[in-house]
C-alpha positions as CSV (number, residue, x, y, z in Angstrom):
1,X,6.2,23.1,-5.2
2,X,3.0,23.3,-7.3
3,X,3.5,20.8,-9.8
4,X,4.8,18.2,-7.4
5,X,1.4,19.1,-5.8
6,X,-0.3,18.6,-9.2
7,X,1.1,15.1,-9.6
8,X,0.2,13.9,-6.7
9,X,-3.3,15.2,-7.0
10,X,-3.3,13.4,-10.3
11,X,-1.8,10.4,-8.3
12,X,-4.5,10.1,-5.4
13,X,-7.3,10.8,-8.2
14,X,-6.0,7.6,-10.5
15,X,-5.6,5.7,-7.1
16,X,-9.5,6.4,-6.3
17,X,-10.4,5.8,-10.0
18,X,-8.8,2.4,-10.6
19,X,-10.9,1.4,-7.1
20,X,-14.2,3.2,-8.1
21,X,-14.2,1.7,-12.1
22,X,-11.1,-0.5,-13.1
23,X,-10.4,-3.1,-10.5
24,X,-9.4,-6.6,-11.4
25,X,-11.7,-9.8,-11.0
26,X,-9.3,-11.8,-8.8
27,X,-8.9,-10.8,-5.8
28,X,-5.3,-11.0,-5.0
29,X,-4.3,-9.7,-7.7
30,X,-6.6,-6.6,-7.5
31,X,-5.2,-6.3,-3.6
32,X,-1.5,-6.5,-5.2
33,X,-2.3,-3.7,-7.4
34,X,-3.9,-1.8,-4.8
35,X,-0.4,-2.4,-2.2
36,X,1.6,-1.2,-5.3
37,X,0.2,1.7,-6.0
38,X,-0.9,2.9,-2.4
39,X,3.1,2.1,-2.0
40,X,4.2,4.8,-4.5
41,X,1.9,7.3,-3.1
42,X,3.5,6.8,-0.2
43,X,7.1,6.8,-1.8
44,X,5.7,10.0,-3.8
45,X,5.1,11.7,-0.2
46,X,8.4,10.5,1.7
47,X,9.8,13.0,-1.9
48,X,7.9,16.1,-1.4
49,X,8.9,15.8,3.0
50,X,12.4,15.0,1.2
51,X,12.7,18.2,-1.3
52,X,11.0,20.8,1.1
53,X,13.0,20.1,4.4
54,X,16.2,20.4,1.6
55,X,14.0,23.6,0.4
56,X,14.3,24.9,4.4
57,X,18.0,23.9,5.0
58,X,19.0,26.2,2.4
């Protein structure tokens, strides 16, 4: 479970980065980035709930 962990610790930290440093001049663009990436975080979540509740039926 640690490395899943790892990931999305490095995840969350490129998500705060690219808001902090590297966002784009237009702004719809910048908020399309920002709904695609907040959107795999969230997919990257549903995974790790996913793999541990199969980790617990077993």
């Amino acid at each position: 479970m640690k490395p899943q962990l790892i990931i999305f610790g490095i995840l969350v930290a490129g998500y705060i980065t690219y808001n902090l440093f590297f966002q784009i001049a237009d702004d719809r663009t910048n908020t399309a980035v920002n709904i695609i990436y907040a959107s795999v975080i969230f997919g990257y979540i549903s995974f790790l709930a996913y793999s541990l509740l199969k980790k617990m039926k077993k």
